[in-house]
N, C-alpha and C positions, 0 to 999 in steps of 0.2 A: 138334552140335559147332560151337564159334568158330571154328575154325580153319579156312579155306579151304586145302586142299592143291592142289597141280598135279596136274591129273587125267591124268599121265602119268608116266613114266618115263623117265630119261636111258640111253640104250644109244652114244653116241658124246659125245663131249668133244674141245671144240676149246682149245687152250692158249691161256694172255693171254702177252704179254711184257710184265714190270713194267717200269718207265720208271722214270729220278728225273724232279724237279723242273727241274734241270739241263739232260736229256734235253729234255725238254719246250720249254723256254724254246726253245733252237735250232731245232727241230722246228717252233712256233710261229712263228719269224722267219723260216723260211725257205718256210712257207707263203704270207707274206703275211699272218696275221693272217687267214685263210678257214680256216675247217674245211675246207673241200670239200676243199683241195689237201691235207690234210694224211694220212701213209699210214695205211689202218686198222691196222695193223700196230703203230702207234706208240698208239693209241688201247686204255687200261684196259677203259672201257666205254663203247660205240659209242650214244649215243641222237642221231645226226646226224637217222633218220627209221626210219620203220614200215616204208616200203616196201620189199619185198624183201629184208626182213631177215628170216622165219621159218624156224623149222625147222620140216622138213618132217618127217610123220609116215612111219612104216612103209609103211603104203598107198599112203602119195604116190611112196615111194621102188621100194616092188613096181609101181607104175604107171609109174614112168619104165621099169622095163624091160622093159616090155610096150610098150611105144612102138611104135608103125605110124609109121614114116616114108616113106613114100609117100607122091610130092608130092600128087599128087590124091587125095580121096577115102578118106582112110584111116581105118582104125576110130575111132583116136585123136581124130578131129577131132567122127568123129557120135557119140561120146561124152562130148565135152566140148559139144555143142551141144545134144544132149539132157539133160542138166544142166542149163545157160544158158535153156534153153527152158523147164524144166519151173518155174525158180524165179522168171523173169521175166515169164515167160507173152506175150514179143512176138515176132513172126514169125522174124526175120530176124539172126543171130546171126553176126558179123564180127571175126573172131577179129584179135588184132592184137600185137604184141611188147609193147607196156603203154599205160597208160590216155593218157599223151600225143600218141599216134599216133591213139587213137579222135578225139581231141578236133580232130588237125589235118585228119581226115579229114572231118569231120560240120561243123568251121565254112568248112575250106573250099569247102565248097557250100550253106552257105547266108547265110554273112555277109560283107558289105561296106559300101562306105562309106556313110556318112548313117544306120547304125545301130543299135541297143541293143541290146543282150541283160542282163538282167535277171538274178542272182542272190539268194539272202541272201547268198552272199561268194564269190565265184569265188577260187580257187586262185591260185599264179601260173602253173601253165603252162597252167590254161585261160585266165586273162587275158590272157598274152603269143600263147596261138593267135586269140584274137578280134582283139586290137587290131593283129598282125600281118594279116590281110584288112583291115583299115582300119574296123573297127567298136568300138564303146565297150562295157566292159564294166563295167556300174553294181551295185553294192552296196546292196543291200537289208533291212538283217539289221533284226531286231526292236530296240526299245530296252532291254527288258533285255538286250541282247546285247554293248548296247555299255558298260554299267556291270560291269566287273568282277568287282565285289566281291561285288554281289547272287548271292542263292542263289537261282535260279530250275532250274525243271525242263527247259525248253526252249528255254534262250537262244540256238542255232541258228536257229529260224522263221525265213520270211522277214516283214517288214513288209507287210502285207495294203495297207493303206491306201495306202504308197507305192507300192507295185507297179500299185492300182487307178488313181491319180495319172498315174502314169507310160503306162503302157497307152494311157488315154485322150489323154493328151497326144502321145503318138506318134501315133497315127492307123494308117491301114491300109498294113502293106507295112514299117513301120520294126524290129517288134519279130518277129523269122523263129524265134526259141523265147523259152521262160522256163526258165531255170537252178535246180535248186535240189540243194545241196551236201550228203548226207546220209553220215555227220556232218558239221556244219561247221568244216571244219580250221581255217581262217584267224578265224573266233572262237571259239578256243579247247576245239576239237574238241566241241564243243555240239549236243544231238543236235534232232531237227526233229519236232516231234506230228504223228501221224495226221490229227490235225484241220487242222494246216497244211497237207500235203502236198494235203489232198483239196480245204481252201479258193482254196489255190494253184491248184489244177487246174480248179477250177470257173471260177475268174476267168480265167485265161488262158482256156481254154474259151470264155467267154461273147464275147470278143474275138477268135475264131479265129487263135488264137496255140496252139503244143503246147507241153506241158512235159517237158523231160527233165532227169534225174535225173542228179548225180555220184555216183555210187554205188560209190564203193569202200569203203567202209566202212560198207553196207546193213545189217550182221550188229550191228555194235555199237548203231548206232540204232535196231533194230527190237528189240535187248535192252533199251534205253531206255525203249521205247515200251511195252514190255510189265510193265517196272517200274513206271513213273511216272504212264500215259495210265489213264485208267478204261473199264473195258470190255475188256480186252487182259490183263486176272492170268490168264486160265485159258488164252490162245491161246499154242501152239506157236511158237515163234521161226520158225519157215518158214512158219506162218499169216502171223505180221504181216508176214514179209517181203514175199509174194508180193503181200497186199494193198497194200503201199508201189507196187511196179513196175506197182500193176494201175492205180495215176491218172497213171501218165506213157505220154508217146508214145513214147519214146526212151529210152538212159541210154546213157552212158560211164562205164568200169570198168576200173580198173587190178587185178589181181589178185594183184598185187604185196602187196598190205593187205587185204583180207578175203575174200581170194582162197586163202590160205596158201601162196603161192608163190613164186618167189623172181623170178619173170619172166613177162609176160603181162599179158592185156588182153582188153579187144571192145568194138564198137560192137553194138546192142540198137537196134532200129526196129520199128516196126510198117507203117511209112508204105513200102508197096512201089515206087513210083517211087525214094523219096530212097533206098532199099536199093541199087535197082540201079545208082543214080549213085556210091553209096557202093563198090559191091563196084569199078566199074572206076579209081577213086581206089587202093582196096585194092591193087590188082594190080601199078597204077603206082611204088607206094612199098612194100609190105609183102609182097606175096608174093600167091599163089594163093588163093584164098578159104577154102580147106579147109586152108590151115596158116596165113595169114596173118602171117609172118614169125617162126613157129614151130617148134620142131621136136615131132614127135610124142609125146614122150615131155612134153613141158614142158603141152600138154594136158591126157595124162591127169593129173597134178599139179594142176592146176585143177581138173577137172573132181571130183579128188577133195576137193580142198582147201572148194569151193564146200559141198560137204554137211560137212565137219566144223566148219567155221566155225559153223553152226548149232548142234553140241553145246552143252547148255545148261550141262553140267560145264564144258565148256571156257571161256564162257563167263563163267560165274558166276568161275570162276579170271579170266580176263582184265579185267573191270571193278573186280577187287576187288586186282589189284595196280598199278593206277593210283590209284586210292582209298588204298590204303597209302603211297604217295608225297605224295601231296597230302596228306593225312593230317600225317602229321610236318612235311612245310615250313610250312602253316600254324600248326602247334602252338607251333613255334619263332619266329615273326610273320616269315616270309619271305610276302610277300607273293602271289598264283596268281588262273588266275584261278579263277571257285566259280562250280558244285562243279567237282570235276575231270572232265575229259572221258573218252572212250572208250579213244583211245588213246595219250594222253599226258598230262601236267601242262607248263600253261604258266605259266610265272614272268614277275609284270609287273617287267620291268626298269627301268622308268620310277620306278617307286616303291621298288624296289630299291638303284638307284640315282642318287637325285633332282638328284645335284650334277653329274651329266652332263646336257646339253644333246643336243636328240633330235640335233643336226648333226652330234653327234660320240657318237653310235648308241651309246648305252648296252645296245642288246640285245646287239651286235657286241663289245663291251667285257665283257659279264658270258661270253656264250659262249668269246671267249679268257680269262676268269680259271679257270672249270671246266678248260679242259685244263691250264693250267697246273699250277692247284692240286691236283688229281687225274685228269690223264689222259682225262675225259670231252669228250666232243665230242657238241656239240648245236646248233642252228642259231635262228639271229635269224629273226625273224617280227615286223618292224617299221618303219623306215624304210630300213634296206638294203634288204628285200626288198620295199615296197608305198611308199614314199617315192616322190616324182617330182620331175621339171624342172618349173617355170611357165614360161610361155612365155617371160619374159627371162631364163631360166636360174634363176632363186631354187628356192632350196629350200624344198617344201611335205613336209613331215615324213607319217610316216601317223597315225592315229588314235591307234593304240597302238603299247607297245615291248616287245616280248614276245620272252620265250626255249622252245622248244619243247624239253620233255623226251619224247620221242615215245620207246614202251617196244617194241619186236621181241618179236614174238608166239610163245611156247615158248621162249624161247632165256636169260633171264638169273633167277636164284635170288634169294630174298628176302634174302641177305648182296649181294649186289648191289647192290640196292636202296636197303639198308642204308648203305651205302659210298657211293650217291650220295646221300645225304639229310647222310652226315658232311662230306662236302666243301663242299656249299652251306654248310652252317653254319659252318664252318673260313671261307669266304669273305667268311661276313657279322660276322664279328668283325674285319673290316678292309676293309670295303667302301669307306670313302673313300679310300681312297690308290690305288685302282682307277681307270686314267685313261681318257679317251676316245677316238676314231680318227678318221679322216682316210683318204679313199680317196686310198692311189696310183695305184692304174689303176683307172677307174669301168667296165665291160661295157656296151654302147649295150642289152645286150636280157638279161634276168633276171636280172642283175647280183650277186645273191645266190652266183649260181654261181663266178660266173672272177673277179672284181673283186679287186685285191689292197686292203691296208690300213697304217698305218703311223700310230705314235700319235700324239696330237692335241698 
């Protein structure tokens, strides 16, 4: 059969409240012109982000209430870590409220000032936890990565060459890991070849540098790897995963995204020193090592979530309704980038919208005309959120100006889909008269987040 169906069943239903355009408009002005502020309540359909948006299955749900909440020690905890353990295969498993808190816990012991850390594209709040220690976080991604348009299989990698460049040019003591983002969100959810991960690994390696992994979204790139990479048609989705976590020292993991959960996290070590410095970070900000700022129940949910993610039904459903998204808007010449990622489709608004200047964030501009025009909320991934000061204050734009269509994992039907594929197009029959913004209030730090707006 053509037809991919959702390899589940709806047994609960959460209600939308319709909006006018009207509704909208106010909503929008009194956000500020920020999705983030704006109530999900007033939101059609929510593709603000992946994280912590799925529904959770039957099993996930009979596991919350099987929940050990016992601060120490509880079942729930050596179940979610015999999980973590069996698919990561590293010692030392640190459980934590979500993958942000792994991330402030693991840089803040090992990064500070005078040094790198190396990605193909760090995130923004792993960027903001690096360059909060006073360390630089450098971008590495391959060049097909950074042409758009190209159809390439692995436009996530990192750049081998610059990475080797860079390495060497540091010297001993500057570069404390190598980052590599699996998928790569920030371009364009782009998945990263086995052959990268391991060439990756051998070069740091050879430099006594470790590499860890952002691994929240392991499950969709190792479906990737298994579609695309040669050698890997006949390997189980938990083969390749397992072999991905087997060439890193480390990973941070929000489980919020390929996790199927709606909350949660862990730090993943092999290195038993930097574990035990990690757990008493843990303690100080997150809780006892066996909940980690958890509760018992929000584990087993993980722990369950960890093994469905790997269904290959579920799977073959989940790749294939971003694939249908990107599908259509390319059909119709809205521009994305290609092919479409894991777990979103991102529209380059740059080209979408050529007569806006990046100064006045045409990504920020195309994301408030979706809600307007149809109630959608979805998030810039461009110069508001990777934009910076130069040092006399000028504006250095970022690379790209992209809108993130990031799709919540079990949660919205193909009329859905449907309906946001109608409103871009409603949009782009009058895309010029769409104006640009202007920050009222700029955020000193992820700005993306709090910054209000007001048009240009």
């Amino acid at each position: 059969m053509k037809t991919i169906i959702e390899p589940f069943r709806i047994k609960m239903v959460e209600p939308i409240r319709m909006t006018t355009k009207r509704e909208r408009a106010l909503v929008l002005e009194k956000a500020g012109y920020n999705p983030f502020f704006i109530p999900a309540e007033d939101c059609l359909i929510d593709l603000l982000t992946d994280s912590g948006t799925s529904a959770m299955s039957t099993e996930q749900w009979a596991g919350v209430m099987r929940g050990d909440e016992s601060y120490a020690g509880s079942r729930s905890f050596f179940r979610f870590e015999g999980v973590a353990k069996s698919l990561t295969g590293m010692r030392h498993i640190l459980p934590t409220h979500q993958g942000r808190a792994a991330e402030r816990i693991l840089f803040s012991l090992v990064a500070g000032r005078d040094q790198v850390i190396p990605s193909n594209t760090h995130f923004d709040t792993t960027r903001a936890n690096i360059e909060f220690q006073g360390a630089r976080a450098e971008d590495l991604l391959c060049d097909e990565g950074n042409d758009l348009a190209v159809r390439a299989p692995f436009k996530g990698n990192m750049n081998l060459d610059a990475l080797k460049r860079l390495l060497e040019a540091a010297g001993p003591g500057r570069v404390p890991l190598v980052m590599l983002t699996v998928t790569n969100n920030a371009a364009g959810g782009q998945p990263v070849s086995m052959a990268n991960i391991r060439a990756t690994r051998d070069l740091a390696k050879s430099c006594g540098v470790p590499l860890f992994l952002d691994a929240c979204r392991f499950a969709e790139n190792a479906w990737f790897i298994r579609e695309r990479e040669e050698g890997y048609r006949d390997a189980s989705l938990m083969e390749v995963a397992r072999e991905m976590f087997s060439y890193a020292d480390g990973c941070t993991m929000s489980a919020k995204k390929d996790g199927l959960s709606n909350i949660g996290g862990f730090l993943a070590l092999n290195d038993d020193d930097l574990a035990a410095r990690a757990r008493s970070m843990l303690i100080l900000t997150e809780g006892f090592p066996t909940y980690g700022g958890l509760a018992g129940r929000d584990l087993e949910a993980i722990a369950q979530g960890l093994m469905e993610v790997l269904d290959e039904d579920y799977m073959r459903y989940r790749i294939r309704s971003v694939e249908f998204l990107g599908e259509h808007l390319t059909a119709a010449g809205v521009p994305i980038v290609e092919p479409p990622g894991g777990h979103a489709v991102y529209v380059d608004a740059g080209r979408f919208l050529p007569h806006i200047p990046p100064h006045e964030f045409p990504g920020q501009a195309l994301v408030c005309a979706l809600y307007l025009e149809g109630g959608i909320r979805a998030v810039e991934i461009g110069s508001v959120m990777f934009g910076r000061r130069g040092p006399d204050g000028e504006f250095v734009p970022a690379r790209h100006e992209l809108v993130r269509l990031a799709i919540p994992r079990r949660v919205l039907t193909q009329s859905h889909v449907e309906y946001v594929v109608e409103v871009i197009l409603e949009i782009q029959k009058h895309r010029e008269e769409i104006r640009g913004l202007r920050f009222a209030r700029e955020a000193p730090i992820l700005r993306h987040f709090t910054s209000t707006f007001e048009p240009a």
